[in-house]
C-alpha positions as CSV (number, residue, x, y, z in Angstrom):
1,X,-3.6,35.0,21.2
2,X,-3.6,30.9,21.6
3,X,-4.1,32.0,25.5
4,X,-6.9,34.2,24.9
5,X,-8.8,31.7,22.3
6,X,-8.5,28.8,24.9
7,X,-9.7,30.8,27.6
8,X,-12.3,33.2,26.6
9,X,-13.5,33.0,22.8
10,X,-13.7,29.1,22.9
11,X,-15.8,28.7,25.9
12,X,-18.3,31.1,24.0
13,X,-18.1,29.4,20.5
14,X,-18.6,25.4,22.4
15,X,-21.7,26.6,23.8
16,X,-23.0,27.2,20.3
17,X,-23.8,23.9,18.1
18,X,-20.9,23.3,16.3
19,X,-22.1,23.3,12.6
20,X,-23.4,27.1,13.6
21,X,-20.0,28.4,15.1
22,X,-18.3,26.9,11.3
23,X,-20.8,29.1,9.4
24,X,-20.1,32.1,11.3
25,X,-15.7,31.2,10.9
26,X,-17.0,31.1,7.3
27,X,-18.7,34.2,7.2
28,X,-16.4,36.3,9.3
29,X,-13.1,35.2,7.0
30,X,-15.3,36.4,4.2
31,X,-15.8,39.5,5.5
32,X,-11.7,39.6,6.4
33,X,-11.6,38.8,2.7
34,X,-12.9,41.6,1.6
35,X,-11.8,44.3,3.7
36,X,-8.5,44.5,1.7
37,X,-6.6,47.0,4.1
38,X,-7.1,45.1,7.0
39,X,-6.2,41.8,5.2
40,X,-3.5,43.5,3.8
41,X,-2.0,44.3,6.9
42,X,-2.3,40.8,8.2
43,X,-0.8,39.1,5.5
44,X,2.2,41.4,6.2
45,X,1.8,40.4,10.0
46,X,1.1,37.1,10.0
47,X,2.6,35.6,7.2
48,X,6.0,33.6,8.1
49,X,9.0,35.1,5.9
50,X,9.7,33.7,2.3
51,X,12.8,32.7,3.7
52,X,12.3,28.9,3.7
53,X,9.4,28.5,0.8
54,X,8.6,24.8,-0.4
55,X,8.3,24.3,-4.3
56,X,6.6,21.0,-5.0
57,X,4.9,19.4,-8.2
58,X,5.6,22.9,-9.8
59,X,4.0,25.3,-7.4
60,X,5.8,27.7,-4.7
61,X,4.5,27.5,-1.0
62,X,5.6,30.1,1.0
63,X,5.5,28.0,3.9
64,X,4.4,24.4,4.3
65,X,1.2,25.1,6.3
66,X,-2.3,24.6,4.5
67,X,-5.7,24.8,5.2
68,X,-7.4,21.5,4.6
69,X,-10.3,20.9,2.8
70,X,-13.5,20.2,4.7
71,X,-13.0,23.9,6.0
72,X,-13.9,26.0,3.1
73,X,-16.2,23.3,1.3
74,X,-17.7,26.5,-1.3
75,X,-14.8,29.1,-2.0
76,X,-16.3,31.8,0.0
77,X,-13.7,32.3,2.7
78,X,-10.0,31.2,1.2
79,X,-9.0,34.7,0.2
80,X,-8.6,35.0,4.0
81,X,-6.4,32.1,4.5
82,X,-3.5,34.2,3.9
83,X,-3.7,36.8,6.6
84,X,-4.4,33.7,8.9
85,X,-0.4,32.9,8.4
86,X,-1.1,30.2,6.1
87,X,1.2,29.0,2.9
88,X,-1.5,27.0,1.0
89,X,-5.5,26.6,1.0
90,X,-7.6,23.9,-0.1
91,X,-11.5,24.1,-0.7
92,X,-14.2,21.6,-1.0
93,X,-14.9,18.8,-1.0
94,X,-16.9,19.9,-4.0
95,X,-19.1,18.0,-6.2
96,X,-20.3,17.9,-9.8
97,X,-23.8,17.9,-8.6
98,X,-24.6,20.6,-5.6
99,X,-26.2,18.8,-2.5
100,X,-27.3,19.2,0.9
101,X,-25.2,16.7,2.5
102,X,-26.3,14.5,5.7
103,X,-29.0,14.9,7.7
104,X,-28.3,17.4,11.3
105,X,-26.9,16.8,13.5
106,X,-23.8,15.9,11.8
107,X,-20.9,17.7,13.8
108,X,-19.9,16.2,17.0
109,X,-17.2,17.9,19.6
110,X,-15.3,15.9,21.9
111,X,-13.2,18.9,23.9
112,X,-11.1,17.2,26.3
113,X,-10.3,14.7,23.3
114,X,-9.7,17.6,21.3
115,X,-11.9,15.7,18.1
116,X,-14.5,16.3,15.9
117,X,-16.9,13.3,14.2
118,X,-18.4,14.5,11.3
119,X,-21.1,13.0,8.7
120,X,-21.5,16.3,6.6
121,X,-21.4,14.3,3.8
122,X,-20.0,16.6,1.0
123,X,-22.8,19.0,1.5
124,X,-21.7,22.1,-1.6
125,X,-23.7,24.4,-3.7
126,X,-21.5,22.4,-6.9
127,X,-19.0,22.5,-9.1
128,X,-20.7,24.9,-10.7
129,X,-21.0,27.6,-9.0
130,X,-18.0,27.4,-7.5
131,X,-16.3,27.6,-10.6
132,X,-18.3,30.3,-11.4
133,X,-17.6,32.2,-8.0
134,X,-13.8,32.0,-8.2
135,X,-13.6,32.9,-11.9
136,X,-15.2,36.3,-10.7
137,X,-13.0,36.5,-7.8
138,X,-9.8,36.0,-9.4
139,X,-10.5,39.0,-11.8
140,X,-9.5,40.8,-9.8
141,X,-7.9,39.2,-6.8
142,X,-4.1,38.5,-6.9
143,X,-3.6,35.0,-5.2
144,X,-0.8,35.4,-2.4
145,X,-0.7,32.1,-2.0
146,X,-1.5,28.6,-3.7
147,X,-5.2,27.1,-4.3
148,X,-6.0,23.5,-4.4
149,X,-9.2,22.0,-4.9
150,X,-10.6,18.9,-4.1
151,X,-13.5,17.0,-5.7
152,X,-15.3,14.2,-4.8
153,X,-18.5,12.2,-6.0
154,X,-21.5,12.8,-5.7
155,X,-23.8,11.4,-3.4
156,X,-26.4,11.1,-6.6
157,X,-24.1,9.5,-9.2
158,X,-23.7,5.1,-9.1
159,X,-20.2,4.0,-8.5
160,X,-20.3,3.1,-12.1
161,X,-20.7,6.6,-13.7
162,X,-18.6,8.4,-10.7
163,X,-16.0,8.7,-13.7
164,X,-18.1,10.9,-15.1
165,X,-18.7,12.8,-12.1
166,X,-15.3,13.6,-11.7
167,X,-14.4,14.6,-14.8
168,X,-17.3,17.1,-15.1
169,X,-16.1,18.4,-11.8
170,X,-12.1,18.6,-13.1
171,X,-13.4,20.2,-17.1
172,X,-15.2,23.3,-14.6
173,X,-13.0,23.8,-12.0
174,X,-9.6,23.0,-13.8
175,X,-9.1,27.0,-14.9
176,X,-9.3,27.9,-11.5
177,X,-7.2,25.3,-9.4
178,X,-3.5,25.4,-8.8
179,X,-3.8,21.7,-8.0
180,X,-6.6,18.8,-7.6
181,X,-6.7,16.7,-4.5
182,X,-9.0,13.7,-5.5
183,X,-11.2,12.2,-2.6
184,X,-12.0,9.4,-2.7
185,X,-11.8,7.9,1.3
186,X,-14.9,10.2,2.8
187,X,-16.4,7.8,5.1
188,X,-19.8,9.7,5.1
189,X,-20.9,9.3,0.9
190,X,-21.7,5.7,0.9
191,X,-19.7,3.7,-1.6
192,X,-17.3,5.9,-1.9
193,X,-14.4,4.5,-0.3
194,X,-15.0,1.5,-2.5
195,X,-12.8,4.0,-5.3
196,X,-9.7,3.5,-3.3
197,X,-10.0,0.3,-4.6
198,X,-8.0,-1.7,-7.6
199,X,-11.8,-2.6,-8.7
200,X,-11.7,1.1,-9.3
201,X,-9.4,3.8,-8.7
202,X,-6.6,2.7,-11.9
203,X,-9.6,3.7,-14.2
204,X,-10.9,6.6,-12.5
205,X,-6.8,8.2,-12.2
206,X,-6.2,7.1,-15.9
207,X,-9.2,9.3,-17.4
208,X,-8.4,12.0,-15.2
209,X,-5.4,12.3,-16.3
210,X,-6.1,12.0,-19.6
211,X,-8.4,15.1,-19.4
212,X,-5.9,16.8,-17.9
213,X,-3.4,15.7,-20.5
214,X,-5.8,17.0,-23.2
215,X,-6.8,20.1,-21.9
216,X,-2.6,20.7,-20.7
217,X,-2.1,20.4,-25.2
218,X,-4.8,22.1,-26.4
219,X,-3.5,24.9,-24.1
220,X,-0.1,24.8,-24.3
221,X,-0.3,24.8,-20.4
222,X,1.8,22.5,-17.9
223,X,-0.8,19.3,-16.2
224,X,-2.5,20.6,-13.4
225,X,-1.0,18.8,-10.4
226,X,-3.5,16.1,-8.9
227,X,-2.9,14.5,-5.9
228,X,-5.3,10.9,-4.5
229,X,-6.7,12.0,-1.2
230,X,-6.3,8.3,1.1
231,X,-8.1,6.5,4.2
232,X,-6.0,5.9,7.5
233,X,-8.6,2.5,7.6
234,X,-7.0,1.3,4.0
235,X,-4.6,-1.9,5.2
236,X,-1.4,-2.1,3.8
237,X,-2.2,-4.4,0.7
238,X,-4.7,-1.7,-0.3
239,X,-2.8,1.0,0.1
240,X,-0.1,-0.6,-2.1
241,X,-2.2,-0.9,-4.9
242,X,-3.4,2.9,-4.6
243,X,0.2,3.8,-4.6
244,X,0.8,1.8,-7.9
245,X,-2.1,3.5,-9.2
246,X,-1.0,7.0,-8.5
247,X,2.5,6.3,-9.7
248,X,1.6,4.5,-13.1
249,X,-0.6,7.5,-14.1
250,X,1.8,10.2,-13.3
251,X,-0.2,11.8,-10.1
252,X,1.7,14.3,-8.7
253,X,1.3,12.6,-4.9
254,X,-1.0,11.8,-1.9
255,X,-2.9,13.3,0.9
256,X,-2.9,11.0,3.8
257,X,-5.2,11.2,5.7
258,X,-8.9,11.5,5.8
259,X,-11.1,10.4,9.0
260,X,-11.3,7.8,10.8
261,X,-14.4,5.3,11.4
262,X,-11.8,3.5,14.5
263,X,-13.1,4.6,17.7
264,X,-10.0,4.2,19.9
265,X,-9.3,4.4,23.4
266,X,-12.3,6.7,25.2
267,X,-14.3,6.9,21.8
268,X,-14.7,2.7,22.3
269,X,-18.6,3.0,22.8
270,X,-19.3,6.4,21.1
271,X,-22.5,5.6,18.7
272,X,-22.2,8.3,17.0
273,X,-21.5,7.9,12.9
274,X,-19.2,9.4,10.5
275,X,-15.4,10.1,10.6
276,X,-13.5,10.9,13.6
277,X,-10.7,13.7,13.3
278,X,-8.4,15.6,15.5
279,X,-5.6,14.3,18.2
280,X,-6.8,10.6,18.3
281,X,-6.6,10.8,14.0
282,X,-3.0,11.5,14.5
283,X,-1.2,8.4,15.2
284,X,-3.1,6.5,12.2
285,X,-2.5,9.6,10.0
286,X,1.4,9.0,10.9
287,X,1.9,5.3,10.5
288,X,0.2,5.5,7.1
289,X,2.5,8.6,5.6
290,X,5.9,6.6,7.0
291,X,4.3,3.7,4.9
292,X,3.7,5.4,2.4
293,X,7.4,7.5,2.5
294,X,9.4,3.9,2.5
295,X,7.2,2.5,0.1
296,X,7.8,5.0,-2.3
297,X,11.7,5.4,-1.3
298,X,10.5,9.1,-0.5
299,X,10.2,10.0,-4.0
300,X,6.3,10.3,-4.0
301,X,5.4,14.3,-2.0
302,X,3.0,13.6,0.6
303,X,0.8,16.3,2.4
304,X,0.3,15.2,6.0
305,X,-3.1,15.7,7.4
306,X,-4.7,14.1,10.7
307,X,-4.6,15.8,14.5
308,X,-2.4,17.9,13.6
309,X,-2.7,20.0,16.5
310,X,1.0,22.3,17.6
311,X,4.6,22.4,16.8
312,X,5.0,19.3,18.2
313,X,2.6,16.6,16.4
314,X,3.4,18.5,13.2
315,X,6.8,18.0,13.4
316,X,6.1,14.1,14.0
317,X,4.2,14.7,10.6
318,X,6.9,16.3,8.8
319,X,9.6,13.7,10.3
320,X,7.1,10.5,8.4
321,X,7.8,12.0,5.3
322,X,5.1,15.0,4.5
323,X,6.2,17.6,2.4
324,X,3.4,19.2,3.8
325,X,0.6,19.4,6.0
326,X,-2.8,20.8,6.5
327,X,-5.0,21.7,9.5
328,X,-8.3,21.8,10.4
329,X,-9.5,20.4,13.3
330,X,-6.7,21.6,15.3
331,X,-8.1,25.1,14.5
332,X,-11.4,25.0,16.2
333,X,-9.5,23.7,19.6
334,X,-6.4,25.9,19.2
335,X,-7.6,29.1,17.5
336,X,-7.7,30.5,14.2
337,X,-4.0,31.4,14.3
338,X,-2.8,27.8,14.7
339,X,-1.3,27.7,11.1
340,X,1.0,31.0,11.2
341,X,2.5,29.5,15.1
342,X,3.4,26.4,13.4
343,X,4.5,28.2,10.5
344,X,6.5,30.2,12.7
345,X,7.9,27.2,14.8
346,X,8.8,25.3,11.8
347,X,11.3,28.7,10.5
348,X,12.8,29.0,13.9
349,X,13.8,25.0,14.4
350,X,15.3,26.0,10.3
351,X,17.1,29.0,11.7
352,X,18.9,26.5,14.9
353,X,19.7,23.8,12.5
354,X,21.7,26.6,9.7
């Protein structure tokens, strides 16, 4: 299937605009999602055995493959991820506030690089309704495999009140989430980055968790796992204090990475904005999840996202210290399938080493 992707659907898709070919993904795994028998039959398909499941901060992965956020950014299409071969999903980025995001165009492809820039910007219909949408859905939809959810600021809230924000985002979407990833390292919402910071993120982590505390009591329900989504562009001093933020208030671990703003190697005098993702991510992605892996002596999960893009760069991943990892942009140059022949990799290299 990679064969076919590479050789015949791709070509068709990269002479679309790129933002056009991701709404019509979105509404064809929608459609998948719906059609229960064929879904069905291609969970049973495509779905690596329970054999070697992953159980971290209290949930069970039935492989260690995700979809990242940035792919699903509203809840339409996740039901799908499943038949695709994957062991996790995670929506968003979603905000408290629905908004259109940047101005187009904001999707760039960069084929023989095999990278994306984007300046999307959070663009989301809002918490809201997409609390409201997987409320309905979950009815009557059992969930084959874990859903995370990650919320970021909005582009109309002050740095000072993003608190706020993100704690109306967490109080409508906490019912519905398996876990939280918070973002707060977007390069395209400006300011926001600035909540990686010491100046801000202990606050913002500390009432988070208190909400979550509080709503885990008045329950009688376990915390919600949350997890800080980080920059590859944070220096080591920075990312030092983020890590003694997300330790101190009991975060369950990190997401490393999001895009780039470096323009290495061939990308030196691309003047194009926003963050860069995909095979030149990768190496940044890895030297900041072995950072973070011996500064925490391991004991911190990390889920390893960043040009992830075959067996082989998601083993480097896994062999940083990721627990897990996510794809995205390694989907639109490799094929929807991507996720269930790493999945599959990952079992058989299991299999040689029993």
């Amino acid at each position: 299937m990679g064969l076919v992707y590479e050789k015949i659907i791709r070509p068709i898709l990269f002479s679309q605009d790129p933002e056009y070919c991701h709404d019509l993904t979105i509404l064809g795994m929608r459609l998948l999602g719906r059609i229960a028998p064929l879904r069905k039959l291609m969970e049973r398909y495509n779905n690596p055995s329970m054999q070697y499941p992953v159980e971290l901060f209290g949930l069970r992965f039935p492989n260690p493959v995700g979809l990242a956020a940035g792919f699903d950014k509203n809840g339409y299409a996740w039901k799908a991820a499943a038949a695709l071969g994957f062991g996790y999903v995670e929506i968003g980025t979603v905000t408290y506030y629905g908004q259109p995001g940047n101005p187009k165009p904001r999707l760039h492809r960069f084929k023989h690089e095999e990278a994306i820039i984007n300046s999307l910007g959070f663009n989301n219909e809002g918490a809201s309704a997409v609390a409201e949408r997987l409320s309905s859905e979950l009815e009557s939809f059992k969930k084959k495999i874990p859903l995370g959810i990650n919320i970021g600021k909005s582009r109309a809230t002050p740095l000072d009140e993003a608190i706020e924000d993100y704690l109306q985002s967490f109080d409508l979407l906490a019912n519905v989430a398996d876990y939280f990833a918070i973002n707060v390292s977007s390069p395209n919402t400006q300011g926001l980055r600035m909540l990686q910071t010491k100046d801000y993120l202990p606050e913002l982590l500390k009432s988070l968790q208190a909400a979550n505390t509080t709503r885990a009591q008045n329950l009688k329900k376990p915390l919600i796992p949350m997890l800080v989504k980080v920059s590859p562009d944070l220096s080591f001093k920075d990312l030092d204090e983020a890590l003694e933020a997300v330790t101190r208030f009991g975060f369950a671990g990190v997401i490393a990475t999001n895009t780039t703003t470096r323009r290495p190697g061939s990308f030196k005098n691309v003047d194009i904005s926003g963050g860069l993702s995909g095979r030149p991510l990768h190496p940044y992605s890895v030297d900041i999840i072995r950072y973070i892996y011996k500064a925490t002596q391991g004991k911190l999960p990390i889920i390893g996202v960043g040009g992830i893009m075959d067996p082989v760069t998601a083993d480097e991943t896994f062999n940083a210290g990721a627990s897990l990892i996510q794809l995205y942009t390694g989907l639109i140059f490799k094929g929807p399938f991507l996720g269930r022949d790493i999945a599959r990799a990952l079992i058989w290299q299991k299999k040689q080493w029993i």
